[in-house]
C-alpha positions in Angstrom: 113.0 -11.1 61.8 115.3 -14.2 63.5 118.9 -15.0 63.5 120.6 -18.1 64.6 124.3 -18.1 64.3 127.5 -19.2 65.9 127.8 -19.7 70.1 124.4 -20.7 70.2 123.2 -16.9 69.2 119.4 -16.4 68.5 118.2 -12.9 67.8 114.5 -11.9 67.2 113.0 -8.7 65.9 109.6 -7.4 65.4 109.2 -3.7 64.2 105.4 -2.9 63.2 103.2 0.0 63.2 100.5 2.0 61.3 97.6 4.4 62.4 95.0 4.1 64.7 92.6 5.4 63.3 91.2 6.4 59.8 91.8 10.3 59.8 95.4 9.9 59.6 96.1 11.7 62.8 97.0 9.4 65.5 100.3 6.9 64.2 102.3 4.7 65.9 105.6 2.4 65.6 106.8 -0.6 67.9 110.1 -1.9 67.5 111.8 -4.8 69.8 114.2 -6.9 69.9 116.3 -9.7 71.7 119.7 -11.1 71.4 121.6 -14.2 73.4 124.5 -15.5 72.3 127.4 -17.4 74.4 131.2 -15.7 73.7 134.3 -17.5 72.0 135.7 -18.3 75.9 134.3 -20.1 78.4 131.7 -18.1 80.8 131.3 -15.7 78.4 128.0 -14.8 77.7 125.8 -11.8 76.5 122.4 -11.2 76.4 120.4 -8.0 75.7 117.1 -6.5 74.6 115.3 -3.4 73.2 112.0 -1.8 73.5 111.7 1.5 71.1 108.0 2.8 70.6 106.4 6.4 69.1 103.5 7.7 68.4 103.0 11.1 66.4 99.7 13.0 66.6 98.8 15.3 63.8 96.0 17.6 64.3 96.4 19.5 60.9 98.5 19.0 57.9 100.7 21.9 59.0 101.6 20.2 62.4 102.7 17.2 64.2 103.4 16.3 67.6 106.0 12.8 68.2 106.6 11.6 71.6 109.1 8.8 72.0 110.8 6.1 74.1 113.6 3.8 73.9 114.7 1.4 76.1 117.5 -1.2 76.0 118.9 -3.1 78.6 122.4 -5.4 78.3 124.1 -8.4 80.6 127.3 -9.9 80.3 129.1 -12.3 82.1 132.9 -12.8 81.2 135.8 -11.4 79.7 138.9 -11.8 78.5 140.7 -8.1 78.4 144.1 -8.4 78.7 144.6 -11.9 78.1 147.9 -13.0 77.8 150.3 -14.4 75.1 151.9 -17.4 75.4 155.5 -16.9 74.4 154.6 -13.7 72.1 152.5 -15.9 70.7 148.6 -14.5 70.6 145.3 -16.8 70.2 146.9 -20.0 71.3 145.4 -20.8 74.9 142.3 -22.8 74.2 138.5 -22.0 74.0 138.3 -23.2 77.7 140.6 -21.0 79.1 139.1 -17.8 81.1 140.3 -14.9 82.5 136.9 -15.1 83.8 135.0 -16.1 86.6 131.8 -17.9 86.3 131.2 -16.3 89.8 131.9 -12.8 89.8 131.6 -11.4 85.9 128.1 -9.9 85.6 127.8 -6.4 84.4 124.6 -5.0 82.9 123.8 -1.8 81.6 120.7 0.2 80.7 119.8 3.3 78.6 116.6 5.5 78.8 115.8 7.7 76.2 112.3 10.2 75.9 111.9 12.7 73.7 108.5 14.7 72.4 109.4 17.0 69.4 106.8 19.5 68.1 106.9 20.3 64.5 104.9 23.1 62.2 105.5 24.0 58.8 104.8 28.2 57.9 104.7 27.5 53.9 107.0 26.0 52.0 110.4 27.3 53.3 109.9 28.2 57.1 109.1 25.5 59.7 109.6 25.2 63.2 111.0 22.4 65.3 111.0 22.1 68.8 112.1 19.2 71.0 113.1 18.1 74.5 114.8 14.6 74.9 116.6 13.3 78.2 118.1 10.1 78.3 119.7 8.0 81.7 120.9 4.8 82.1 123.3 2.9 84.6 126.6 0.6 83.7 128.2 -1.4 86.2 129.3 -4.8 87.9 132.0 -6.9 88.5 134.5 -8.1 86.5 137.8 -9.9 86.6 141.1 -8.8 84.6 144.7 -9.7 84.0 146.9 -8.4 86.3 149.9 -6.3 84.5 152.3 -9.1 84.8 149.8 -11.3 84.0 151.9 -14.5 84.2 154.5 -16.2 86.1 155.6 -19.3 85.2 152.2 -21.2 85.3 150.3 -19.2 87.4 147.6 -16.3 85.9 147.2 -13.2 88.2 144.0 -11.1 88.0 142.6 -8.2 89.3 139.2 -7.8 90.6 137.9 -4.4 89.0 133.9 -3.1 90.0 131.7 0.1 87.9 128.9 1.8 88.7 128.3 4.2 86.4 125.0 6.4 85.7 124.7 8.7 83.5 122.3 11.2 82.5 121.5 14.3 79.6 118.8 16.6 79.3 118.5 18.3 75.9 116.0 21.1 74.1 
């Protein structure tokens, strides 16, 4: 799959998958992606990507074992939160304008997720399901935004503003 589109944006796609080998029991799926595209303002910028892959083992028709992992990962650079009107007036600075800083606005982020999920069927109405999943992943970097009176005759104030953020969840 490929999209081309506005801001110089390409994004590819590739999702495939099928069984290794001819008994059925061993399947598998792969699905990636990227994405880049440049923002409506001047050093705006966004790029990410994903990697997501399973594989299920079936030893009997009864039950099924699925481990799986996704990974995706994000960078920006640029923003313009907060940016002012112009006499009330919204959307009338031009493209170049930035609250931005070509310098400092970089913030990525980055999600983890596993999960292995064990399934078996009794007959026709009773099946049990059990899984664990945990996920993790980080946000964070700097960024610049409007100050709360952002403007003063001609002169924009901003605010420097930097996240680190983790996170983490561990499920069953």
């Amino acid at each position: 799959n490929a999209g081309f589109g506005s801001y110089n944006m390409v994004r590819l796609a590739a999702d495939f998958g099928g069984m290794l080998k001819k008994s059925g029991k061993i399947s598998y799926r792969l699905n990636a992606g990227v994405h880049n595209q440049e923002r409506a303002f001047q050093f705006g910028k966004a790029f990410r990507y994903f990697i997501c892959a399973a594989a299920n083992y079936a030893p009997g028709k009864k039950t099924s074992i699925t481990a799986e992992y996704n990974y995706m990962y994000g960078r920006r650079s640029g923003n313009n939160d907060y940016l002012p009107s112009i006499d009330g007036k919204m959307f009338v600075l031009p493209r170049n304008f930035a609250v931005a800083d070509a310098a400092t606005d970089k913030l990525t982020s980055t999600d983890n997720y596993y999960r292995v999920q064990l399934k078996h069927s009794f007959n026709d109405n009773w099946r049990l399901i059990a899984q664990g999943a945990f996920a993790n992943g980080t946000y964070g970097g700097y960024m610049l935004n409007t100050d709360s009176d952002a403007v003063s005759n001609d002169t924009l104030y901003r605010a420097s503003n930097f996240d680190d953020f983790r996170n983490f969840l561990w499920t069953s």
